[in-house]
C-alpha positions in Angstrom: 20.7 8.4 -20.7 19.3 10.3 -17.5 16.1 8.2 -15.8 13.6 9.9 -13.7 11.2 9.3 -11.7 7.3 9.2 -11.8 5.2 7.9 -8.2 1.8 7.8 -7.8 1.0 7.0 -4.3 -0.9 3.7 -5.4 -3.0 2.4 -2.4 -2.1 -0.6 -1.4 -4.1 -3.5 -0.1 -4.2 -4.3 3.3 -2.8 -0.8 4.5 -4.1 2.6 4.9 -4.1 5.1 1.8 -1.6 8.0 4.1 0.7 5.4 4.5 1.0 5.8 0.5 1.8 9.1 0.7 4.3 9.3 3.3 5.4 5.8 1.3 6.2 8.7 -2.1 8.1 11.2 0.2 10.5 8.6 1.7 10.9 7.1 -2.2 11.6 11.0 -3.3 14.1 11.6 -0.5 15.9 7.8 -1.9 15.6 8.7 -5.8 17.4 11.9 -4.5 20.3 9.9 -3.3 20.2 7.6 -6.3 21.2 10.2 -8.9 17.6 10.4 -10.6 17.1 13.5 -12.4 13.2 14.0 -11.8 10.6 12.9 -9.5 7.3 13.7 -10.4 3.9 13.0 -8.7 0.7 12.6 -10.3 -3.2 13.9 -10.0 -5.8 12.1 -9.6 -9.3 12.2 -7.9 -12.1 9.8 -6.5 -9.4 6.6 -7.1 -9.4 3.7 -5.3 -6.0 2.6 -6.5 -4.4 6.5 -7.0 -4.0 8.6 -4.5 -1.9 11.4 -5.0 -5.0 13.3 -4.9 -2.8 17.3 -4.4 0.5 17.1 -6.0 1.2 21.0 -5.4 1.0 19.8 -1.7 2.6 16.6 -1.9 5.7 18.7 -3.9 6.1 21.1 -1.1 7.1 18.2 1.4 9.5 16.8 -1.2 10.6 20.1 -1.3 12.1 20.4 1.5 12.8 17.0 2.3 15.4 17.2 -0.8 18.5 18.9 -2.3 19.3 17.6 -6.0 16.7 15.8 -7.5 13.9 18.4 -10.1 10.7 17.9 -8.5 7.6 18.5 -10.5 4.0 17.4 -11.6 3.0 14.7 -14.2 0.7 16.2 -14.0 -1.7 19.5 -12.8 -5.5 18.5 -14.7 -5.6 22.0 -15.4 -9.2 22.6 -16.6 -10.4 21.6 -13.0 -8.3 25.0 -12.0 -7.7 28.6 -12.1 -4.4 29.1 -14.0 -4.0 32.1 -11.5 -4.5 29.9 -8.5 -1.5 27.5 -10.1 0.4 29.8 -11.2 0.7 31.4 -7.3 1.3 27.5 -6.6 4.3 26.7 -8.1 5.6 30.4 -7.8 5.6 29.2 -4.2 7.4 25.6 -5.2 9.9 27.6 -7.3 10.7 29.5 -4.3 10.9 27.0 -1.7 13.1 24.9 -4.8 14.7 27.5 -6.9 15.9 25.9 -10.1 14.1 22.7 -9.6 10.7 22.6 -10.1 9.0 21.0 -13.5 5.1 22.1 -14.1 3.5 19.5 -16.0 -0.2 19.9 -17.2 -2.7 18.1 -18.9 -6.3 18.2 -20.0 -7.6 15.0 -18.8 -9.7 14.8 -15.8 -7.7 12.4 -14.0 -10.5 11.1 -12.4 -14.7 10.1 -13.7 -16.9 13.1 -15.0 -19.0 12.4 -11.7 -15.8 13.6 -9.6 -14.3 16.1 -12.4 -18.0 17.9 -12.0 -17.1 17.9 -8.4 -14.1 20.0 -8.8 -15.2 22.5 -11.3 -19.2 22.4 -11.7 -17.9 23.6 -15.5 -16.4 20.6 -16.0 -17.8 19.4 -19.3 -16.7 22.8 -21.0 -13.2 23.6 -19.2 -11.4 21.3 -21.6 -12.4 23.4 -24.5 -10.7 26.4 -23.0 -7.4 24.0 -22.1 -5.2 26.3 -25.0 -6.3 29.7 -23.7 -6.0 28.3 -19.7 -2.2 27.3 -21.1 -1.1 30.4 -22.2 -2.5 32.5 -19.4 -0.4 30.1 -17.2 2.6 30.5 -18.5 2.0 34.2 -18.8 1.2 34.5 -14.9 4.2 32.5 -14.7 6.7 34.2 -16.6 5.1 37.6 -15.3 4.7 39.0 -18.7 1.2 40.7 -19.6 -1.6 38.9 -20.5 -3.7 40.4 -24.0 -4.9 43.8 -24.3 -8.5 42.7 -24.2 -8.0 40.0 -21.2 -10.2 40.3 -18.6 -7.2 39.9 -16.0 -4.9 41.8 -17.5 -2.6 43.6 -14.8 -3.0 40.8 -12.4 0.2 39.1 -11.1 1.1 36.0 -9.5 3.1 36.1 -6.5 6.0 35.2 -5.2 8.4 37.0 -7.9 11.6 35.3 -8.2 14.2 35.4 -10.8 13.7 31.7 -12.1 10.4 30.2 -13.0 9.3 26.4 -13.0 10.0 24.8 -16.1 6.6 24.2 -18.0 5.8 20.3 -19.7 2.6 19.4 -21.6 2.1 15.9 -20.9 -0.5 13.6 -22.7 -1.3 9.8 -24.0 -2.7 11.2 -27.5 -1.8 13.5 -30.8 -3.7 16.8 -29.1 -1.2 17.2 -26.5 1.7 16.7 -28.9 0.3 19.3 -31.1 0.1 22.1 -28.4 3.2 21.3 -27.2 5.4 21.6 -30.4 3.0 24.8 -31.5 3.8 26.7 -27.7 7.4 25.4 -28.4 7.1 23.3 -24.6 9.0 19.6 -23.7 6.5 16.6 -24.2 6.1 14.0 -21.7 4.2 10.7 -23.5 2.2 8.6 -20.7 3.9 5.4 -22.2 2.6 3.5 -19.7 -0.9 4.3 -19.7 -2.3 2.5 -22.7 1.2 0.2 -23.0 3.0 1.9 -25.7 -0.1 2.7 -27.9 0.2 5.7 -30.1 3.7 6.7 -28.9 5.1 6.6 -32.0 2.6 8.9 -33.9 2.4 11.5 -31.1 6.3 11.8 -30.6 7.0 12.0 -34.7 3.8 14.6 -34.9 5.2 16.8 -32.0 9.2 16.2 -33.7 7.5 17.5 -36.9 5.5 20.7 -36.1 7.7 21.9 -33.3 8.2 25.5 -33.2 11.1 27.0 -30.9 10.0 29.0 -28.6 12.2 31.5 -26.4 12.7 28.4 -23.7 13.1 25.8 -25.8 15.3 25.9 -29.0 15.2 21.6 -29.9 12.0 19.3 -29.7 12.6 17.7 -25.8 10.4 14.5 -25.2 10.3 11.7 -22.8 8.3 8.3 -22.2 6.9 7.4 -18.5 7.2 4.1 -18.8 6.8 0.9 -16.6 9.5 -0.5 -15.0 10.1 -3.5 -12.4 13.5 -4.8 -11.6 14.7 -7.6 -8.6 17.7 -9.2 -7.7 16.9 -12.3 -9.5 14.2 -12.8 -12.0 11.4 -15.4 -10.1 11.2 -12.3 -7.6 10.4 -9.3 -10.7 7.4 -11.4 -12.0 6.0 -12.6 -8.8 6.4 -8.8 -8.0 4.3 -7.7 -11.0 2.0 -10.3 -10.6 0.2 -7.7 -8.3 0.0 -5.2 -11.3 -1.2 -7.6 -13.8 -4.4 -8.6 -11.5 -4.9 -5.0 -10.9 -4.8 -4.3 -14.8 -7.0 -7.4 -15.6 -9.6 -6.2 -12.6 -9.8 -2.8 -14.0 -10.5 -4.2 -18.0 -13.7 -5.6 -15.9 -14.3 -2.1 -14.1 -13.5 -3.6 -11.2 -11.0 -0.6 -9.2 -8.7 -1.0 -6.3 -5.8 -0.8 -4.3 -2.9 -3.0 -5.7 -3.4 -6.5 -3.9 -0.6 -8.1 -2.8 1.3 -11.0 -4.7 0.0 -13.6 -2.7 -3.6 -12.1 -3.1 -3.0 -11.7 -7.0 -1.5 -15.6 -7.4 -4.8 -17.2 -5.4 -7.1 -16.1 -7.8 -7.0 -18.4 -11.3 -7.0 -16.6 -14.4 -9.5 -17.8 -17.0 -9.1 -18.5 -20.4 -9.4 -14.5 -21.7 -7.3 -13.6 -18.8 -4.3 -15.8 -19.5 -4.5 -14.0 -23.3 -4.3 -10.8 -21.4 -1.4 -11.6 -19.2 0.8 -13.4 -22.3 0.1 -9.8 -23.9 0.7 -8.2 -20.9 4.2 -9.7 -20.3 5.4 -9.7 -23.8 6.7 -6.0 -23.5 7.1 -5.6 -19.4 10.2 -4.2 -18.7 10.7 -6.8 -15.9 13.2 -8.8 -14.8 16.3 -8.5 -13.1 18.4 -4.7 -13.7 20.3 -6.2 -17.0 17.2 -7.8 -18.5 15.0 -4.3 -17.5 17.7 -2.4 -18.4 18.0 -3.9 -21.9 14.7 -3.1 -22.7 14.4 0.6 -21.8 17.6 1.6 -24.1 16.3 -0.5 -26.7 13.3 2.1 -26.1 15.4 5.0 -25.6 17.0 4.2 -29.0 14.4 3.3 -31.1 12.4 6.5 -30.4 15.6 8.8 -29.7 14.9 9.7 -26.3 17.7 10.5 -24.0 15.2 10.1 -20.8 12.7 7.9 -19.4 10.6 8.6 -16.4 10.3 5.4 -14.5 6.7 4.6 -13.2 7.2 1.1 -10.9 4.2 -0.1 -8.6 5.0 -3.3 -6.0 3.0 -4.1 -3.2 6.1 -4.1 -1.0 7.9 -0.6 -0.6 11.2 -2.0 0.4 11.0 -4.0 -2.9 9.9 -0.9 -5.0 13.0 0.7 -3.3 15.1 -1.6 -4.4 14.1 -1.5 -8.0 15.1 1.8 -8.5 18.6 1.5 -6.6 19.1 -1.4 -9.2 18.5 0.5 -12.0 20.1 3.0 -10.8 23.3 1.4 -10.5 22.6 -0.6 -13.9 22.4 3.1 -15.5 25.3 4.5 -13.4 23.9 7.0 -11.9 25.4 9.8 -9.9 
């Protein structure tokens, strides 16, 4: 099974927010070395706890900063954007990466409807053109012509190259299933997002109406899924203490950066909150690399995935380091 590799430049407490991006370079550069397949970076806007705020920038330093490892997007919110102006984007990935870059897009804001209004003062309509933005994209893309009656017919983006990035739909819900098996595209499930819910429906909807498409001849899917391994046990869960107060906070709408452990453990959790936390570690893939490692092929095999993207948050990089050189090795590999 291949594992890969989702960062999203989580704030942290106590430090500044560019330390967290120079924080998801360094981690690309080690994944790199590790043997992952993918890294991807995420979007998001106006977040106190997220702050991978420009992925198509944030790529072009992984970029060049690394030789093996596919780098992508997980994803681009396109309705905020010109599929032109991405397009040109990761033209310009592709071509300082030839061969490696992955373009994953979604329609969700990644951000409130304050901040998304921000970005694109059309906003509260762009989702509804989401399919038509899709298919232009890949068309600007793939530098084949766009409709007879398009408006932008004739227009290409630049640089040309002879390979293209490879496109993804991502999503946490049927719709994005639905367009991807109907455009024949790979589906990336935010597993981690809502813990698992509606996985299971979205991937055996998209399995079911896929259509091959001239890039893709087999449904491909994966799971980003949470993951937290140590060298002993006592250390994983202290670890994820720091995610579990930051999940509890934001059930309260209370957002963040990611406190530390000690910060997390000094605050008592109340009668609701322990309920929260029992449910909360039921299903954590945490623990040491056997005991995580257990639980993501049991995954892998009960949905039939041959990949997982990894999404691990700690307060303490060196330990969030060290999580994915365990699994690594616990995975062989190379």
């Amino acid at each position: 099974m291949r594992l890969s590799v989702l960062d999203q430049s989580t704030a942290l407490s106590g430090r500044a927010e560019d330390e967290s991006i120079r924080e998801t370079v360094a981690l690309a550069r080690h994944c790199d070395t590790l043997g992952y397949h993918r890294f991807w970076v995420s979007e998001h806007h106006g977040h106190p706890a997220i702050v991978g705020s420009a992925p198509e920038v944030l790529l072009a330093a992984i970029a060049v900063q690394t030789s093996r490892i596919r780098i992508g997007s997980a994803g681009v919110m396109l309705p905020h954007y010109s599929a032109l102006k991405v397009a040109e984007q990761f033209r310009v990935l592709e071509a300082l990466a030839p061969g490696r870059v992955d373009l994953g897009v979604g329609r969700a804001p990644g951000s409130d409807m304050r901040t998304a209004q921000a970005l694109n003062p059309n906003a509260r309509h762009a989702a509804e053109r989401f399919p038509q933005q899709v298919q232009e994209l890949q068309a600007w893309l793939e530098g084949s012509e766009l409709p007879p009656e398009h408006p932008s017919r004739g227009i290409t983006a630049h640089p040309r190259g002879p390979g293209m990035p490879a496109l993804w739909m991502l999503g946490s819900s049927d719709y994005g299933a639905q367009l991807a098996a109907r455009l024949g595209w790979p589906y990336a499930f935010a597993y981690f997002f809502a813990d698992g819910q509606g996985a299971g429906p979205a991937l055996e909807l998209y399995r079911a109406l896929f259509k091959p498409s001239d890039r893709l001849a087999q449904p491909q899917a994966t799971f980003c899924v949470f993951a937290l391994a140590a060298d002993d046990e006592a250390t994983a869960w202290r670890a994820f203490a720091s995610r579990e107060r930051w999940r509890l906070d934001r059930a309260r709408g209370r957002l963040g950066p990611l406190p530390s452990p000690q910060e997390a453990l000094a605050r008592p959790l109340d009668t609701a909150e322990q309920a929260q936390v029992q449910a909360l570690r039921q299903d954590a893939a945490v623990g040491t690399a056997r005991q995580v490692g257990d639980k993501l092929r049991a995954l892998a095999d009960r949905y039939e995935l041959d990949e997982l993207v990894i999404v691990t948050w700690a307060h303490d990089p060196a330990l969030r380091r060290r999580s994915y050189e365990l699994l690594a090795a616990e995975f062989g590999l190379a």
